[in-house]
C-alpha positions as CSV (number, residue, x, y, z in Angstrom):
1,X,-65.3,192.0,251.5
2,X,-63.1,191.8,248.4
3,X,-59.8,191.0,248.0
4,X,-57.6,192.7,245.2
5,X,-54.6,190.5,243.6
6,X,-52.2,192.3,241.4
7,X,-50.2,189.2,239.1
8,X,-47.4,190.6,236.5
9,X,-46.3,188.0,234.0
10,X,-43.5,188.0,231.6
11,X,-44.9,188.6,228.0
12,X,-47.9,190.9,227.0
13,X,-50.0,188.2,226.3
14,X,-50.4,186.1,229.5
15,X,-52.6,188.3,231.8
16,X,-55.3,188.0,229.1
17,X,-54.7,184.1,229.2
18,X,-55.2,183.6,232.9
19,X,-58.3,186.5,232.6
20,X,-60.2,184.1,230.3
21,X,-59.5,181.5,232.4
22,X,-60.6,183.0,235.5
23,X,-63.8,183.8,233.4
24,X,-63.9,179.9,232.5
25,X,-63.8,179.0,236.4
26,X,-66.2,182.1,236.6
27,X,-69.1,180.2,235.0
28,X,-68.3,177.1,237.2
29,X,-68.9,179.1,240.3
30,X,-65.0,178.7,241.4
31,X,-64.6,182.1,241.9
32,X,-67.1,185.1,242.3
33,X,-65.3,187.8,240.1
34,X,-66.3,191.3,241.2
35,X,-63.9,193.3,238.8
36,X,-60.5,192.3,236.7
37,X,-58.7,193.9,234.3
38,X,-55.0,193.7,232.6
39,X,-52.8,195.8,231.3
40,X,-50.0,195.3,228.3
41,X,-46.8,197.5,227.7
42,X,-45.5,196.7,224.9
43,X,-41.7,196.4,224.1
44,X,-42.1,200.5,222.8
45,X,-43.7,201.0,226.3
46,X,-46.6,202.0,225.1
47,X,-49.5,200.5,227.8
48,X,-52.7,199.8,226.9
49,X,-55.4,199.1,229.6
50,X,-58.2,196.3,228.7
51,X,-61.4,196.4,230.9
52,X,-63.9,193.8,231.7
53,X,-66.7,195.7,232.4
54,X,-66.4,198.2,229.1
55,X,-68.8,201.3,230.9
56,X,-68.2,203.8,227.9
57,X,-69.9,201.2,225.6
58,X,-72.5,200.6,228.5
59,X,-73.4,204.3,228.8
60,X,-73.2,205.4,225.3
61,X,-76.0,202.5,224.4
62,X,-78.1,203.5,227.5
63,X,-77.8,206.9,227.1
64,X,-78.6,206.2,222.7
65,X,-82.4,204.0,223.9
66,X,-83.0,206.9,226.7
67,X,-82.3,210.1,224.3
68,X,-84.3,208.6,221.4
69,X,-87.2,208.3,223.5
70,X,-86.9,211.4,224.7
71,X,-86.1,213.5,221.8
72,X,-89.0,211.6,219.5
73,X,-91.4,212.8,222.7
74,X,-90.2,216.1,222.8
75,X,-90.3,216.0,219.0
76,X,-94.3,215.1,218.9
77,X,-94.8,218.7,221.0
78,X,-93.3,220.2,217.5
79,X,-94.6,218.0,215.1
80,X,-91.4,216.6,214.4
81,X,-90.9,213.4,216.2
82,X,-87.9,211.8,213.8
83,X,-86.2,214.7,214.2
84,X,-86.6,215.0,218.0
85,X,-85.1,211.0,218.0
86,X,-82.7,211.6,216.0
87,X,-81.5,214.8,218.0
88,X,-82.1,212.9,221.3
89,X,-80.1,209.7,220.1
90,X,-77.0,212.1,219.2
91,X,-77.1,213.6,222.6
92,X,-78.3,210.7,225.0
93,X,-74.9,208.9,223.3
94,X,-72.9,211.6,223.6
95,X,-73.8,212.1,227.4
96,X,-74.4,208.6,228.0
97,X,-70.6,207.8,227.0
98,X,-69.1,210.7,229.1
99,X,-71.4,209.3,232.4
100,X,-69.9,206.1,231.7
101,X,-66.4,206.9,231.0
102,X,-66.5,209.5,234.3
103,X,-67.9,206.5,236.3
104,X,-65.1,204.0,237.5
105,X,-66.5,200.6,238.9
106,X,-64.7,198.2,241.1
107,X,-60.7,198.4,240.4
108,X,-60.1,202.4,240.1
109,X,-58.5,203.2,236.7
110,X,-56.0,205.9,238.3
111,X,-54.8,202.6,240.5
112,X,-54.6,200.5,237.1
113,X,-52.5,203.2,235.5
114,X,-50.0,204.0,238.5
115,X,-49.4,200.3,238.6
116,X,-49.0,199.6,235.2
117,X,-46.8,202.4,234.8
118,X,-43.8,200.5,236.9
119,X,-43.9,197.5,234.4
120,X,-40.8,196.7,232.4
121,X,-41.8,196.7,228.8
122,X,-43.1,193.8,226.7
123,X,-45.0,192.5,229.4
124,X,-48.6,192.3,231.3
125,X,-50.5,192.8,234.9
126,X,-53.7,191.1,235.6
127,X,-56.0,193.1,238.0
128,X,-58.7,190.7,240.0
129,X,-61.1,191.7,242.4
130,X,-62.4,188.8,243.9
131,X,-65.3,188.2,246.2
132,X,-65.4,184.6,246.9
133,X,-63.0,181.8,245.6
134,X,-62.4,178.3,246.1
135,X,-58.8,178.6,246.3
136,X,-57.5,175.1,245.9
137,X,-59.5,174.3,242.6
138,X,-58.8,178.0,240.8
139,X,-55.0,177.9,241.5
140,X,-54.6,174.7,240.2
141,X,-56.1,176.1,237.1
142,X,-53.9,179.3,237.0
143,X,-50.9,177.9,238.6
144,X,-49.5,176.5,235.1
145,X,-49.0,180.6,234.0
146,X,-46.9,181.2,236.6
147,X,-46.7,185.0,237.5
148,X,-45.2,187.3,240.3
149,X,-47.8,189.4,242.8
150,X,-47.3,193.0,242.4
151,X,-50.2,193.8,245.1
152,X,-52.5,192.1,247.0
153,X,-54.8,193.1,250.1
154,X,-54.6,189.6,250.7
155,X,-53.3,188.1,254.3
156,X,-49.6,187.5,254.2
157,X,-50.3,183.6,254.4
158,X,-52.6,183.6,251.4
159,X,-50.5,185.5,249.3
160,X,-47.3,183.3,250.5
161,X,-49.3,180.5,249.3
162,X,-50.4,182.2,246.1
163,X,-46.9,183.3,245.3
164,X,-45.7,179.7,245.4
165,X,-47.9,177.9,243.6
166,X,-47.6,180.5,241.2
167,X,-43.5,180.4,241.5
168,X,-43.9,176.1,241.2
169,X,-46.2,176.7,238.2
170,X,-43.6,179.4,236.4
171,X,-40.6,176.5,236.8
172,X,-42.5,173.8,235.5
């Protein structure tokens, strides 16, 4: 089972700090990342929503290698293979980046947005869905950011513990 942690930090640029270091531990085997994202609202409140796990992109370049094989196929039935790849590249992206922006993996989007929503301006949430961690290494990494928890599914007595190393780490 996952556990979701929600961490708001005072400027716009911190959740993407403690992301890439999450990523660092990542490729230590610290912590088993199953989804993370961040959001930024800048001082104008306008938020902006960065995803990990870009499925648009993912989609649109599936959906490009799948309609140019099918269209150049379709294409040698009329003697006009290019053209058939060219028409099935057009609409394999098309349809491959609406699949992928319709599909929402791990940490819903709607959940993201509602979150972010709250968040004063000119500052940042990091979304984390973690499957495994080994908590005493990772949050002596992360504890030097500092950071409030906005949500977790946590038990209270992990996310007491979180909170205050991250509280310790904020007055440093």
């Amino acid at each position: 089972m996952s556990d979701l942690v929600v961490v708001t930090y005072p400027d716009e640029y911190r959740a993407a700090e403690v992301l890439a270091a999450l990523q660092r531990l990542q490729k230590e085997l610290l912590i088993d990342l199953e989804d993370a994202a961040y959001v930024t609202k800048e001082k104008d409140g306008k938020m902006k929503l960065h995803e990990t796990v870009p499925l648009t992109k993912i989609g649109a370049t599936y959906g490009l290698a799948r309609g140019t094989f099918w269209g150049a196929l379709i294409g040698l039935l009329f003697l006009q293979p290019a053209l058939g790849a060219v028409a099935g590249a057009a609409i394999g992206t098309a349809s491959g980046a609406i699949i992928g922006k319709s599909v929402d993996y791990g940490i819903p989007n709607d959940f993201i947005k509602q979150l972010g929503e709250g968040l004063q301006n000119g500052t940042s949430a990091l979304f984390v869905l973690v499957r495994r961690v080994t908590f005493d290494k990772v949050i002596a990494q992360v504890q030097q950011y500092g950071g409030t928890i906005l949500h977790s599914s946590l038990s209270e007595e992990a996310e007491k513990r979180l909170q205050s190393a991250l509280a310790a780490g904020q007055s440093a």
